[in-house]
HTML snippet that shows the backbone in 3Dmol.js (N, CA, C, O; Angstrom):
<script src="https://3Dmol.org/build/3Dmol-min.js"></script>
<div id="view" style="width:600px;height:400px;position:relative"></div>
<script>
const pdb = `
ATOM      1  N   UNK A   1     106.304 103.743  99.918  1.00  0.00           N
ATOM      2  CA  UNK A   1     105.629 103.121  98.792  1.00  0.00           C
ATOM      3  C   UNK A   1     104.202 103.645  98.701  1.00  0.00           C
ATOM      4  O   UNK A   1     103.742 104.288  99.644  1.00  0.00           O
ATOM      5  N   UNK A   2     103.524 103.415  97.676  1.00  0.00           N
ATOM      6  CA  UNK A   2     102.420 104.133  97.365  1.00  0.00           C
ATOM      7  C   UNK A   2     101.405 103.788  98.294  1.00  0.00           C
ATOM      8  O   UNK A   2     100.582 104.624  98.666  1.00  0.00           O
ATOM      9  N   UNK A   3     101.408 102.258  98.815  1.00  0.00           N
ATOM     10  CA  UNK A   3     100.247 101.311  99.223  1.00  0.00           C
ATOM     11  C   UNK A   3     100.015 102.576 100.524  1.00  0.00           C
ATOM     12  O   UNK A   3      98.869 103.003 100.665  1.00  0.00           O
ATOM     13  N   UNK A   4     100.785 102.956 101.151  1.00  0.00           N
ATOM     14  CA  UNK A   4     100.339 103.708 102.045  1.00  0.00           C
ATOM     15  C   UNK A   4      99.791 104.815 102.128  1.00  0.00           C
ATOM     16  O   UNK A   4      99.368 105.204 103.217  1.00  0.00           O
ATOM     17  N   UNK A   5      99.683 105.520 101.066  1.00  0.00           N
ATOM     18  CA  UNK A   5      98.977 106.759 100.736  1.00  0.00           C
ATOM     19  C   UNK A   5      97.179 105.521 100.611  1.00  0.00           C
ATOM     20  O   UNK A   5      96.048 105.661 101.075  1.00  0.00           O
ATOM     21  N   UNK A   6      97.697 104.683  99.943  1.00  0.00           N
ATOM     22  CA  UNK A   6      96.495 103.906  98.944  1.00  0.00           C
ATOM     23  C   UNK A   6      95.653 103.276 100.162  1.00  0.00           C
ATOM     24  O   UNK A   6      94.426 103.296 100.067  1.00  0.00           O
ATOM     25  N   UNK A   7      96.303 102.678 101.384  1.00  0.00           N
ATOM     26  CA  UNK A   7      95.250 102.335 102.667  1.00  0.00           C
ATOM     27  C   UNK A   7      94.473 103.369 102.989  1.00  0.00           C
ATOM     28  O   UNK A   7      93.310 103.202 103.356  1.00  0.00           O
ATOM     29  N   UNK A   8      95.097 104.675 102.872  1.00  0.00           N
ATOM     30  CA  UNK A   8      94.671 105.652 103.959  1.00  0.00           C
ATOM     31  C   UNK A   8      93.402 106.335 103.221  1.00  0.00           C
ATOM     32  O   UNK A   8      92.522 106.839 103.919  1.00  0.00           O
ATOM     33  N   UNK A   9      93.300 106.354 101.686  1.00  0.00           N
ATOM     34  CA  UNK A   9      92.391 106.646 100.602  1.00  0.00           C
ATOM     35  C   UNK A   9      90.888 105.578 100.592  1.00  0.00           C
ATOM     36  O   UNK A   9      89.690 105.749 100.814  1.00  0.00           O
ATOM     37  N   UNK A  10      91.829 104.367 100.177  1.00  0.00           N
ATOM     38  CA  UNK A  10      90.451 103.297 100.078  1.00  0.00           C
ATOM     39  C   UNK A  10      89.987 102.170 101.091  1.00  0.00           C
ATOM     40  O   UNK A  10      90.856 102.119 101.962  1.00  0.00           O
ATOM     41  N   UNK A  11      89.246 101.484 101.283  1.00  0.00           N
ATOM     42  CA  UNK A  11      89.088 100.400 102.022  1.00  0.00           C
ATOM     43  C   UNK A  11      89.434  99.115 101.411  1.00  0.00           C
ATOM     44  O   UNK A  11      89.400  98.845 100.210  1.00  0.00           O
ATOM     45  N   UNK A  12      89.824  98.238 102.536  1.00  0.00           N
ATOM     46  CA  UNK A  12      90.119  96.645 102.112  1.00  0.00           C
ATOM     47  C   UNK A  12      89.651  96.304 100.427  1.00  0.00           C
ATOM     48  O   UNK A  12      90.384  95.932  99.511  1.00  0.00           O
ATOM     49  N   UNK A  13      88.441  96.529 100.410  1.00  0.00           N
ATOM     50  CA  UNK A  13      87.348  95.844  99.832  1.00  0.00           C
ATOM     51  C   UNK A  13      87.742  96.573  98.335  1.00  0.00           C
ATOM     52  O   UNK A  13      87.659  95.822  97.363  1.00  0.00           O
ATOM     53  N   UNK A  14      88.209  98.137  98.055  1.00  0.00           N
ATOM     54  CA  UNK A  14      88.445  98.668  96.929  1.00  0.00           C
ATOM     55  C   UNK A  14      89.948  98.621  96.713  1.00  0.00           C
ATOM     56  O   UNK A  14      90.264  98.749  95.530  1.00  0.00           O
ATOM     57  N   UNK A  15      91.007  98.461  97.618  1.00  0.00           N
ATOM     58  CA  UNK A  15      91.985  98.391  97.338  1.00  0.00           C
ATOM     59  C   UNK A  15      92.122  96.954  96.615  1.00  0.00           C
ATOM     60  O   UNK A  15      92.999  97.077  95.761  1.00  0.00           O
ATOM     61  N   UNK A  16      91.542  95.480  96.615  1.00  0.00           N
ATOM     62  CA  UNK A  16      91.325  94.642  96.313  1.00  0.00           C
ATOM     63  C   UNK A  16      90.470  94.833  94.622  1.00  0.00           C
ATOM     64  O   UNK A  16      90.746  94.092  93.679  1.00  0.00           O
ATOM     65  N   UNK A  17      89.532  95.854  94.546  1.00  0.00           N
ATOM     66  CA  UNK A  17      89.168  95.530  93.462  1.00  0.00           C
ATOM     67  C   UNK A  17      90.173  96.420  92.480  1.00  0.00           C
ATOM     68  O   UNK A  17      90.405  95.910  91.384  1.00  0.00           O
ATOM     69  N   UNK A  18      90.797  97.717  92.775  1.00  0.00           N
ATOM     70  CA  UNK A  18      91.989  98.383  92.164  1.00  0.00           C
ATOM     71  C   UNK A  18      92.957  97.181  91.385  1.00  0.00           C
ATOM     72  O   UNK A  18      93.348  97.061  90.224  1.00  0.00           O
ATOM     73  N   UNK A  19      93.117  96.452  92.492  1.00  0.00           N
ATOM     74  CA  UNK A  19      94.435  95.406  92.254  1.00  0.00           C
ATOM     75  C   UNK A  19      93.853  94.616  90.852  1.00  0.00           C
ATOM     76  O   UNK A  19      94.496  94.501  89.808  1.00  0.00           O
ATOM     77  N   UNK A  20      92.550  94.131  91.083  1.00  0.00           N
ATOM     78  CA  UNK A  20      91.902  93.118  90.238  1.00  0.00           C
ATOM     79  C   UNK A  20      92.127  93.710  88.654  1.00  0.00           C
ATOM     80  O   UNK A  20      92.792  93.183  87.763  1.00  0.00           O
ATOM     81  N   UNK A  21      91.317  95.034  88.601  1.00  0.00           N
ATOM     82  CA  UNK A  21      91.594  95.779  87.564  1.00  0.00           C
ATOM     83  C   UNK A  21      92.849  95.841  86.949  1.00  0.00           C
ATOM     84  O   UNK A  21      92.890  95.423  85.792  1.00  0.00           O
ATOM     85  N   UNK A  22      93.917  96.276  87.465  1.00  0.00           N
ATOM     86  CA  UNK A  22      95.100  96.436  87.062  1.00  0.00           C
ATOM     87  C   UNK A  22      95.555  95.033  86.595  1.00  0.00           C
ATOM     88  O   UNK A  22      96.185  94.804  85.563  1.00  0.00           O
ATOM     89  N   UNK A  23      95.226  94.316  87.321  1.00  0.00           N
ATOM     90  CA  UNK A  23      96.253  92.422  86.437  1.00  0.00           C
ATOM     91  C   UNK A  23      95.625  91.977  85.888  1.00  0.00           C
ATOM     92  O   UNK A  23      96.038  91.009  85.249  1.00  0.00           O
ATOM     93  N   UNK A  24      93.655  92.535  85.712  1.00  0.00           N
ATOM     94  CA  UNK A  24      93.356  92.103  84.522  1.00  0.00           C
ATOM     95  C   UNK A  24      93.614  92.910  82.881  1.00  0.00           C
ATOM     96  O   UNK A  24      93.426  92.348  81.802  1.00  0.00           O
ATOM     97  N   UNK A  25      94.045  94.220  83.056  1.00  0.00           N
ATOM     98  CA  UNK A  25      94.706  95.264  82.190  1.00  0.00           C
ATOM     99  C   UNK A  25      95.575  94.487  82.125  1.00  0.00           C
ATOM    100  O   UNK A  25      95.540  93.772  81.124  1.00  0.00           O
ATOM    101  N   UNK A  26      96.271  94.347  82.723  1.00  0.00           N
ATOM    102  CA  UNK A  26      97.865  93.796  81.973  1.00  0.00           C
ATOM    103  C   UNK A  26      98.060  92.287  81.378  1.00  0.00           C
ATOM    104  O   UNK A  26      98.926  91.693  80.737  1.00  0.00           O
ATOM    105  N   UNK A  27      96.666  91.965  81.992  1.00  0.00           N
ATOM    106  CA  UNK A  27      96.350  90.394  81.275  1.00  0.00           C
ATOM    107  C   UNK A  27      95.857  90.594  80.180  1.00  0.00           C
ATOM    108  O   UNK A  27      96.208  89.705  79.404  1.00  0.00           O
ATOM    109  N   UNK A  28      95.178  91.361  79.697  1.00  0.00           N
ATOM    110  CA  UNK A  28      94.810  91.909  78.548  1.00  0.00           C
ATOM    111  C   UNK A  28      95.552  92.484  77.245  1.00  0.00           C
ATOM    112  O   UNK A  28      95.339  92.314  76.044  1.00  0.00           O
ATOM    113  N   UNK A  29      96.542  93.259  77.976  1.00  0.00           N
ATOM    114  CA  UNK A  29      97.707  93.695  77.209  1.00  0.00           C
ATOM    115  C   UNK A  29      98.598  92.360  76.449  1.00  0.00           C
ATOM    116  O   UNK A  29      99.083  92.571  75.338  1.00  0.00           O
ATOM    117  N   UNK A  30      98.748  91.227  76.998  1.00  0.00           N
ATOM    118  CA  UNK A  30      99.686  90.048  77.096  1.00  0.00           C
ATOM    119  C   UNK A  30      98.513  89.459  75.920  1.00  0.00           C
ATOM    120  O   UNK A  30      98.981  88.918  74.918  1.00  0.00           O
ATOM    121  N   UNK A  31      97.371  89.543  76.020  1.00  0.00           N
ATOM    122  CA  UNK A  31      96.441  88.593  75.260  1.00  0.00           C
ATOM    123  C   UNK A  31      96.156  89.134  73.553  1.00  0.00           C
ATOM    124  O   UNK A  31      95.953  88.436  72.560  1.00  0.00           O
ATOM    125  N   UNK A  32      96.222  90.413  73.659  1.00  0.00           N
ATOM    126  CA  UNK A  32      95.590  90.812  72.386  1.00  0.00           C
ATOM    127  C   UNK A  32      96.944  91.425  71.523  1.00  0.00           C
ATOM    128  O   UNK A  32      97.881  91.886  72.175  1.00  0.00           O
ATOM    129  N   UNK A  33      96.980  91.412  70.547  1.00  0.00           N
ATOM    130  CA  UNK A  33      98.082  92.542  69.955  1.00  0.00           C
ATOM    131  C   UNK A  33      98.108  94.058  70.207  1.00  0.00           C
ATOM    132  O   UNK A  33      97.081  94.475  70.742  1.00  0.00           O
ATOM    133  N   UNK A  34      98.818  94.745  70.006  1.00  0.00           N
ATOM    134  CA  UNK A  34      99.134  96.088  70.133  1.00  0.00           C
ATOM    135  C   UNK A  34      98.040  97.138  69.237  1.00  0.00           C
ATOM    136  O   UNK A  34      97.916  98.341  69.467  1.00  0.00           O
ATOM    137  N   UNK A  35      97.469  96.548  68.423  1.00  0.00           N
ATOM    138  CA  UNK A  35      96.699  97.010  67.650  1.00  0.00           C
ATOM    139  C   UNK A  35      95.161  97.200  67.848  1.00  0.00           C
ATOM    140  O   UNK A  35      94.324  97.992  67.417  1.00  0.00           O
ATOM    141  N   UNK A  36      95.158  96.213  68.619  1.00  0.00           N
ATOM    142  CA  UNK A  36      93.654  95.778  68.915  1.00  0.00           C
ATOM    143  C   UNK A  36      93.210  96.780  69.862  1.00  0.00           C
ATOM    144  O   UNK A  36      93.814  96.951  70.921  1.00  0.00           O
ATOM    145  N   UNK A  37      92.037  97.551  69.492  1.00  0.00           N
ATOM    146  CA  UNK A  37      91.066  98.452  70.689  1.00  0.00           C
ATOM    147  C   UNK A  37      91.504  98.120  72.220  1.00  0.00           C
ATOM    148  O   UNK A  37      91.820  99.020  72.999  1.00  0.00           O
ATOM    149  N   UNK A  38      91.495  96.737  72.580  1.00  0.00           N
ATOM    150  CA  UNK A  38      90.625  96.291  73.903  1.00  0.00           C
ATOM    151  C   UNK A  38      92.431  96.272  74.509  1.00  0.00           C
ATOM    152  O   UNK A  38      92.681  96.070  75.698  1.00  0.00           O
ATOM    153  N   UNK A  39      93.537  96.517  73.458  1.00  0.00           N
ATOM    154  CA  UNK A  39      94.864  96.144  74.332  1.00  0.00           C
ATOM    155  C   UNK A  39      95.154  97.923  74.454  1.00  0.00           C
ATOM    156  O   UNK A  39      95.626  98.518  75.422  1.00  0.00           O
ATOM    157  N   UNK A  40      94.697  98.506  73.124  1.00  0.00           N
ATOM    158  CA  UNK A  40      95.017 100.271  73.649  1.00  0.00           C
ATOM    159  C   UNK A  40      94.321 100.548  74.739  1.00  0.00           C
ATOM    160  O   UNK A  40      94.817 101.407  75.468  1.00  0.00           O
ATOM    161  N   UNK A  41      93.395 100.109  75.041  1.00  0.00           N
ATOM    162  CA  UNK A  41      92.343 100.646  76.211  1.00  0.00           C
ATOM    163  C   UNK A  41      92.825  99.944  77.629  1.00  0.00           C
ATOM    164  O   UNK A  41      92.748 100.483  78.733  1.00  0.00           O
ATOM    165  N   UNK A  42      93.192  99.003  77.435  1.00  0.00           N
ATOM    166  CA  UNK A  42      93.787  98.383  78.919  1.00  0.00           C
ATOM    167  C   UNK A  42      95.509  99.049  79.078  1.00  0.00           C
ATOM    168  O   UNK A  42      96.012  99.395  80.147  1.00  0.00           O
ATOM    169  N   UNK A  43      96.202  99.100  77.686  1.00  0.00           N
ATOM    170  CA  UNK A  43      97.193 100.060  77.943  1.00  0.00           C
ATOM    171  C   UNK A  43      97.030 101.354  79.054  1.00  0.00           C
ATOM    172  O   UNK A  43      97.828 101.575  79.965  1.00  0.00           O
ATOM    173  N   UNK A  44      96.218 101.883  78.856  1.00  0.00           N
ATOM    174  CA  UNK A  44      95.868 103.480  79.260  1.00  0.00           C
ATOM    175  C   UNK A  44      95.696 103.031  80.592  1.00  0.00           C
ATOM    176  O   UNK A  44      96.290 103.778  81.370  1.00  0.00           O
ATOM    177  N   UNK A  45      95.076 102.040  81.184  1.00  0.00           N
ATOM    178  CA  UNK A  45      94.381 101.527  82.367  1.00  0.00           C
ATOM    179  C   UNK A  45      96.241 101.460  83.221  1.00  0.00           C
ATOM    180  O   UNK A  45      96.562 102.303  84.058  1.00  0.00           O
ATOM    181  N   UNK A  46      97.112 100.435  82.816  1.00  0.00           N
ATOM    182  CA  UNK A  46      98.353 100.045  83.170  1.00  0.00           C
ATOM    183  C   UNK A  46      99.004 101.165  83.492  1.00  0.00           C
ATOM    184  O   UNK A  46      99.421 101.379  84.630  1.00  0.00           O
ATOM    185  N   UNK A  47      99.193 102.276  82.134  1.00  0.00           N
ATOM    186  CA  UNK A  47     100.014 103.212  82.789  1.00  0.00           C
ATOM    187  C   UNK A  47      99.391 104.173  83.516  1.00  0.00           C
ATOM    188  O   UNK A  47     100.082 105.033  84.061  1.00  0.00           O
ATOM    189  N   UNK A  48      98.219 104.183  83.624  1.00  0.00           N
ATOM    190  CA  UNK A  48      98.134 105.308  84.561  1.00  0.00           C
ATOM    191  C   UNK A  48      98.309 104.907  86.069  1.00  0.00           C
ATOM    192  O   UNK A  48      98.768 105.797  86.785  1.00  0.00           O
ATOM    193  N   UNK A  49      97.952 103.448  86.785  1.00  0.00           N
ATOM    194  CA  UNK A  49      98.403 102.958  87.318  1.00  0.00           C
ATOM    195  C   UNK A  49      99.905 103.300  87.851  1.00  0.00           C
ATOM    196  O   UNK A  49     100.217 104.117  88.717  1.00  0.00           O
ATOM    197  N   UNK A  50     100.631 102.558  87.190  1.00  0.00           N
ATOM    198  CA  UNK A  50     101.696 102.648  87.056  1.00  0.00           C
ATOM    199  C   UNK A  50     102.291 104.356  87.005  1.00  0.00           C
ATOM    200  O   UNK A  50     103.123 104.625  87.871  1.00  0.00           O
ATOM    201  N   UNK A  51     102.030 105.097  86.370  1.00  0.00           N
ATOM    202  CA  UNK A  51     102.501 106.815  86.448  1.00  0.00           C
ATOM    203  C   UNK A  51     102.202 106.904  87.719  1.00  0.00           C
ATOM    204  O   UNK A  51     103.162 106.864  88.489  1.00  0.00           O
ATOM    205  N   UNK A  52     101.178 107.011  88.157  1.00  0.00           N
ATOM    206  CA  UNK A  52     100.709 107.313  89.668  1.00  0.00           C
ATOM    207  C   UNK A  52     101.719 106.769  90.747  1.00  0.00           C
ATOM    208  O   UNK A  52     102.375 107.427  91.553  1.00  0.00           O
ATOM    209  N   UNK A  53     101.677 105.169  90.532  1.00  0.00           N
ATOM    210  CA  UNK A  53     102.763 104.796  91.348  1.00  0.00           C
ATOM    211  C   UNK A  53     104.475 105.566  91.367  1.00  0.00           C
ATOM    212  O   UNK A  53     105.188 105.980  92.281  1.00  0.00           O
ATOM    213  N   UNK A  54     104.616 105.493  90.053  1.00  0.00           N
ATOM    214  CA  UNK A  54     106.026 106.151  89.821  1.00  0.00           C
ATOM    215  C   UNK A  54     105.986 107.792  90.220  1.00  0.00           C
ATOM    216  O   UNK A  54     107.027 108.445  90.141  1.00  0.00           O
ATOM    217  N   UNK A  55     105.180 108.191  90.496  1.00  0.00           N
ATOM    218  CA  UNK A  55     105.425 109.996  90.726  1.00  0.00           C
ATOM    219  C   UNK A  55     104.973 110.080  92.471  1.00  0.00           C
ATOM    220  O   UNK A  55     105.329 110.819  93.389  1.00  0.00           O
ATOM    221  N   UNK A  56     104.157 109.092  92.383  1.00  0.00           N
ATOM    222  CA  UNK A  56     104.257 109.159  94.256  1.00  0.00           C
ATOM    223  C   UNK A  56     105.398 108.688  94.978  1.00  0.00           C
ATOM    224  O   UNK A  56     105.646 109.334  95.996  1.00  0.00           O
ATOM    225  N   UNK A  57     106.439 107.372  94.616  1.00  0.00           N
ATOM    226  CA  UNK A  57     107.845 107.064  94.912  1.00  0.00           C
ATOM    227  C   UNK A  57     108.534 108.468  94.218  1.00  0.00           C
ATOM    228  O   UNK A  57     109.723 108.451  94.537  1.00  0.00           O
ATOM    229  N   UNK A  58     108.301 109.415  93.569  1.00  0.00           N
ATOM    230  CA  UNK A  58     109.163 110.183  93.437  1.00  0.00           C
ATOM    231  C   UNK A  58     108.990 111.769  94.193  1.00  0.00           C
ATOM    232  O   UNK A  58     109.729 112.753  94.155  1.00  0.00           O
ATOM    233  N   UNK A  59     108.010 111.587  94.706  1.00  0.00           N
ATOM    234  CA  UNK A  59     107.697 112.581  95.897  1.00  0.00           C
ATOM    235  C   UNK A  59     106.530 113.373  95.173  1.00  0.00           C
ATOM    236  O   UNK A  59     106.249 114.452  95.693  1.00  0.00           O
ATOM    237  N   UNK A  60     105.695 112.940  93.873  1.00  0.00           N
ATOM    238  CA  UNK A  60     104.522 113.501  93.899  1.00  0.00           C
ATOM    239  C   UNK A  60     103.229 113.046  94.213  1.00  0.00           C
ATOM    240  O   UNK A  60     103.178 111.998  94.858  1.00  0.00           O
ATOM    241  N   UNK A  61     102.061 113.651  93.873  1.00  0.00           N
ATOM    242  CA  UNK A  61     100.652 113.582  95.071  1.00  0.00           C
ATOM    243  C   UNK A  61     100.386 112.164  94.454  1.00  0.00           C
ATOM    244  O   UNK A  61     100.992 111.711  93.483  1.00  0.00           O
ATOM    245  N   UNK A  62      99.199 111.402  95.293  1.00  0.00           N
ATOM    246  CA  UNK A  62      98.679 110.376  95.290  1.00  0.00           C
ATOM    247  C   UNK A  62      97.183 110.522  95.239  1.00  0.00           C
ATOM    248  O   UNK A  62      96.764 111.663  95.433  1.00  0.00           O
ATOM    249  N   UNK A  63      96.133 109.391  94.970  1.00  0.00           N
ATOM    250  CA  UNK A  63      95.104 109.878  94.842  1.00  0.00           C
ATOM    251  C   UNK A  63      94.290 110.579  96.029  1.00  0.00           C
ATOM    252  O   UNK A  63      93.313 111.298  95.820  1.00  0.00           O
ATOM    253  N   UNK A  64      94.861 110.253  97.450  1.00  0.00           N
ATOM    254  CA  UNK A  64      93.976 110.572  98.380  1.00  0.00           C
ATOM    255  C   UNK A  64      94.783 112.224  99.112  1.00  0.00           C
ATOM    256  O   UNK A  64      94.567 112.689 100.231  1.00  0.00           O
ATOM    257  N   UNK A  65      95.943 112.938  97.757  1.00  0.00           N
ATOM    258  CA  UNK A  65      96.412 114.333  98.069  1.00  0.00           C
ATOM    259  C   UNK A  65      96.231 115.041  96.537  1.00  0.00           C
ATOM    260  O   UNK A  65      96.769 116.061  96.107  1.00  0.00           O
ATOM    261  N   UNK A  66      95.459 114.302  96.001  1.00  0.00           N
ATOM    262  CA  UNK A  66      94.909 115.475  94.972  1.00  0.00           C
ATOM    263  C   UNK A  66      94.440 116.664  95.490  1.00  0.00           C
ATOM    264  O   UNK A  66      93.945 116.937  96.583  1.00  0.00           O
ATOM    265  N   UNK A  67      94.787 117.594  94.107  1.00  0.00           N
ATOM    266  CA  UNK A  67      94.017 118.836  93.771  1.00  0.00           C
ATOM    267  C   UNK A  67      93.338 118.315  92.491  1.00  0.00           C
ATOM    268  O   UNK A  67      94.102 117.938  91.603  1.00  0.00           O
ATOM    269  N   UNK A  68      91.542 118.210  92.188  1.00  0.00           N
ATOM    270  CA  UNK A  68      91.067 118.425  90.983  1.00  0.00           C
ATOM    271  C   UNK A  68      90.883 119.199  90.399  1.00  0.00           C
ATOM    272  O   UNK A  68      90.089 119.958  90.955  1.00  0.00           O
ATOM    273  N   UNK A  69      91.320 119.687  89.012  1.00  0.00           N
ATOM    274  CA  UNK A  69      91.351 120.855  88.518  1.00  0.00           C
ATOM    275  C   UNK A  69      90.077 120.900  87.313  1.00  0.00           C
ATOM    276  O   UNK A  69      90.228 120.529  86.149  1.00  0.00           O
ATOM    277  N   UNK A  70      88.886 121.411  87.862  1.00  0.00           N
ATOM    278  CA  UNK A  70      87.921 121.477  87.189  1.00  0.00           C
ATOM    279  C   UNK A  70      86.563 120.327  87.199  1.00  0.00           C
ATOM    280  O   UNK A  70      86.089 120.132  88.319  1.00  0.00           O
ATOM    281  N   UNK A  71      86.171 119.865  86.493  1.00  0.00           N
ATOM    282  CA  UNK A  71      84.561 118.825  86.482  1.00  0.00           C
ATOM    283  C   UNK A  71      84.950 117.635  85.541  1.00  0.00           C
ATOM    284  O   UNK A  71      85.229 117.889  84.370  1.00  0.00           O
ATOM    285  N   UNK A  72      84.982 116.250  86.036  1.00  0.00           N
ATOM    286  CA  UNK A  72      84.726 115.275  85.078  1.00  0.00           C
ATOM    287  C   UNK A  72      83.574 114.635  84.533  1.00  0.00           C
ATOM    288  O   UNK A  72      83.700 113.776  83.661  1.00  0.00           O
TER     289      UNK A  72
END
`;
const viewer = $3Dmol.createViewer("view");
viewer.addModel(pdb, "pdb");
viewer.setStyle({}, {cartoon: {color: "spectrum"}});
viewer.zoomTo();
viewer.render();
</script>
C-alpha cells in the first residue's frame, strides 16, 4: 500500500496534515456543486491524491521515488 512509501517520505506531523487536506477536498467536493470554482479546485486536489495512490498499488513511483522533470 502506498502508506509505506508515504512513512518513509514524510513525518508523523505531515503525513497527518496530507490526510487533513485530502478529506477536506473531498468535503468540499460533497458541499458545493460541480460547477462551482472551489469544487473544480478541490476536484484536482482528490484525484491527484488518489492517481498517485492508484499507480503506486499498480507498481508505479511514489512521491519519495520521483524523477522531477524540469522547475516548478
Amino acid at each position: 500500500m502506498a502508506t509505506l512509501v508515504i512513512h518513509d517520505a514524510f513525518s508523523p506531523k505531515q503525513m497527518m496534515q496530507l490526510r487533513e487536506i485530502y478529506e477536506r477536498a473531498r468535503a468540499v467536493t460533497a458541499q458545493y456543486p460541480e460547477t462551482h470554482v472551489a469544487n473544480k479546485a478541490a476536484k484536482k486536489l482528490v484525484d491527484a491524491f488518489e492517481t498517485v495512490t492508484r499507480n503506486y498499488e499498480a507498481g508505479g513511483l511514489w512521491l519519495s521515488e520521483t524523477d522531477p522533470q524540469g522547475n516548478a
